[in-house]
C-alpha positions as CSV (number, residue, x, y, z in Angstrom):
1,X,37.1,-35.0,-24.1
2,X,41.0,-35.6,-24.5
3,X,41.0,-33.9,-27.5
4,X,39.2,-30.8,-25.9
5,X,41.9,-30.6,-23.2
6,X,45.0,-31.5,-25.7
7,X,44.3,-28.0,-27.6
8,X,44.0,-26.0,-23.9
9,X,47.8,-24.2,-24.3
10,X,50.0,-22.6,-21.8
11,X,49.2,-19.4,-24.0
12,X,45.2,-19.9,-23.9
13,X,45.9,-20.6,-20.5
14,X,47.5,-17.7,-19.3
15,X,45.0,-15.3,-21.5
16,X,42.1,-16.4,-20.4
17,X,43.8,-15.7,-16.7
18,X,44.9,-12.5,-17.4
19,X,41.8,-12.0,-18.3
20,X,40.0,-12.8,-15.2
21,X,42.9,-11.5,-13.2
22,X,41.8,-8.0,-14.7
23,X,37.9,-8.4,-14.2
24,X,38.5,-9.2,-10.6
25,X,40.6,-6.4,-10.2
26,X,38.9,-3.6,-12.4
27,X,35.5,-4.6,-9.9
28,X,37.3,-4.9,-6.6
29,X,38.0,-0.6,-7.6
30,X,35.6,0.0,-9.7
31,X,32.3,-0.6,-8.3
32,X,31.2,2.6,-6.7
33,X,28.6,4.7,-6.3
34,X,28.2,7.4,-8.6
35,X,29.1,10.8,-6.7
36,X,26.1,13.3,-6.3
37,X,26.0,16.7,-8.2
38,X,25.9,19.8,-5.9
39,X,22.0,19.9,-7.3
40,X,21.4,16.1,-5.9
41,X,23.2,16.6,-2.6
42,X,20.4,19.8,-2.0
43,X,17.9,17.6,-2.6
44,X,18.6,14.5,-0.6
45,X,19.4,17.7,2.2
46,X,15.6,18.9,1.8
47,X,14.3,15.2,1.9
48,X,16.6,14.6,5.1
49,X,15.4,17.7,7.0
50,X,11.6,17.0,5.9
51,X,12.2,13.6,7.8
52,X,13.7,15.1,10.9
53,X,10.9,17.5,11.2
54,X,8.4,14.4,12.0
55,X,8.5,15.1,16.0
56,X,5.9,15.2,18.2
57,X,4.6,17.4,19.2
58,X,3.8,17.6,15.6
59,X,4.7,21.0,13.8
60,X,2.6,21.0,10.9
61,X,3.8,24.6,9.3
62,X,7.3,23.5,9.6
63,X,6.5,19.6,8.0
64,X,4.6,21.4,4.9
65,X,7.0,24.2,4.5
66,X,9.3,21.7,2.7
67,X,5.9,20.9,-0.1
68,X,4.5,22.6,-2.9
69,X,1.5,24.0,-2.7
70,X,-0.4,21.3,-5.3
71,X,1.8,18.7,-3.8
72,X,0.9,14.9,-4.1
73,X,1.1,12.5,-1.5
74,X,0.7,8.7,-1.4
75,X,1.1,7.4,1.6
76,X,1.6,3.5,0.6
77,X,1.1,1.4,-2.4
78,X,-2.4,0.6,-1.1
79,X,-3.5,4.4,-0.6
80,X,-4.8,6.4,-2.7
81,X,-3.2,9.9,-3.1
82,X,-4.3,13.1,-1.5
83,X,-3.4,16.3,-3.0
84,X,-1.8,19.7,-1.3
85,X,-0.8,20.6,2.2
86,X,-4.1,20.2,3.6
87,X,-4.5,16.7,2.6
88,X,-0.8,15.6,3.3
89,X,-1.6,17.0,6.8
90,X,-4.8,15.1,7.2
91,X,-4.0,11.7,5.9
92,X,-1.1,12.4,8.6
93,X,-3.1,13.1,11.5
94,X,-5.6,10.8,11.7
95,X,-2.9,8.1,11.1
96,X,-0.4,10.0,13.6
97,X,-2.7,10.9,16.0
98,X,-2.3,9.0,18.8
99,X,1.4,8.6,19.0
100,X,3.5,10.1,21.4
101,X,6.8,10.1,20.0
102,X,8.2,9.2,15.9
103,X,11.2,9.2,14.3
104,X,11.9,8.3,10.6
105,X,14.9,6.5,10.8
106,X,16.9,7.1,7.3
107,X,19.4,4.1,6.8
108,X,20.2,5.1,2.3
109,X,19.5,8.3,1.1
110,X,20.6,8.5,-2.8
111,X,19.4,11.1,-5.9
112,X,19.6,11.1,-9.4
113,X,18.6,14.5,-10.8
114,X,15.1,15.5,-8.9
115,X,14.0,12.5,-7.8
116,X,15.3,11.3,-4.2
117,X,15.2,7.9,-2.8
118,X,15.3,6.8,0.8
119,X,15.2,3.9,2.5
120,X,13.6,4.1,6.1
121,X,12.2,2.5,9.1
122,X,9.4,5.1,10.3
123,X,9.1,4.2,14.2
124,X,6.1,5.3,16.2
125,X,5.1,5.2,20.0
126,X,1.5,4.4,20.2
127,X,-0.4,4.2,23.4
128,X,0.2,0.4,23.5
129,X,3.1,-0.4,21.7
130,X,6.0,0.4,19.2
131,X,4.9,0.5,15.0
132,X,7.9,0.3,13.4
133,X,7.2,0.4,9.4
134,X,10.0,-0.5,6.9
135,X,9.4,1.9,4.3
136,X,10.8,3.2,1.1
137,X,10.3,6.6,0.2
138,X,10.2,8.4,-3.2
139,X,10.5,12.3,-3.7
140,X,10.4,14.1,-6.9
141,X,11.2,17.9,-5.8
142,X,11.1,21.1,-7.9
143,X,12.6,24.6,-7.1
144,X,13.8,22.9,-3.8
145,X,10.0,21.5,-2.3
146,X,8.7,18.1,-2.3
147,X,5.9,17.8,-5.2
148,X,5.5,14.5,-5.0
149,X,5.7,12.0,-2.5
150,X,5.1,7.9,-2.7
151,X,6.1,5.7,0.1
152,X,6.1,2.4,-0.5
153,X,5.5,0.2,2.7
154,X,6.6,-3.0,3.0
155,X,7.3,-6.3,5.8
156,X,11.1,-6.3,6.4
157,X,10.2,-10.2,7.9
158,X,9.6,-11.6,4.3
């Protein structure tokens, strides 16, 4: 083992600090995110305002104005997918239906081309108590609608 140190030189030394001195700088300023293009930041806008328009009372036209017409919907991991405005609207109601009040609370919106990602926590007044569902949402949009739509559900407790 002395032999291993007795070879370590000042210059071996000092470049393998340098080294490390630039690493820890070039990640301290170089770890971003990457900026959206104008096309992304339309997107994540559309996904946004879809999200704000879950109020009660529920306003159906203006929640599936922001879909396609042969839209896809999945509602969870554990559901399977309904097709068009019709059946977004009724896999909706009959799991919305008694609430009083919802709000999906958006806490990271990011896009990368057509696809939009958020991460949510979708909050619902019930008759008897609170359902709050952590939830992560994925969008693929064309010509500025939601055509697909997968949330993926999930127990923020774990």
């Amino acid at each position: 083992m002395s032999k291993l140190i007795n070879k370590f030189t000042r210059r071996s030394f000092l470049a393998t600090g340098s080294v490390g001195a630039v690493s820890t700088l070039a990640m301290s300023h170089g770890v971003s995110a990457q900026q959206a293009t104008p096309e992304e930041s339309q997107n994540i806008e559309i996904v946004n305002s879809f999200c704000a328009a879950f109020a009660v009372p529920w306003d159906w036209e203006k929640i599936t104005s922001f879909l396609t017409s042969d839209c896809k919907y999945r509602a969870s991991q554990d559901v399977p997918m309904v097709e068009g405005p019709d059946g977004v609207v009724g896999l909706l109601e009959g799991f919305l239906g008694d609430a009083s009040s919802a709000e999906f609370e958006v806490l990271d919106t990011w896009a990368r081309g057509p696809v939009v990602v958020d991460d949510r926590v979708d909050r619902f007044v019930l008759p008897d108590n609170t359902l709050d569902i952590r939830v992560v949402g994925i969008f693929y949009l064309t010509d500025g609608k939601i055509a697909e739509w997968t949330d993926f559900t999930f127990d923020s407790q774990q």
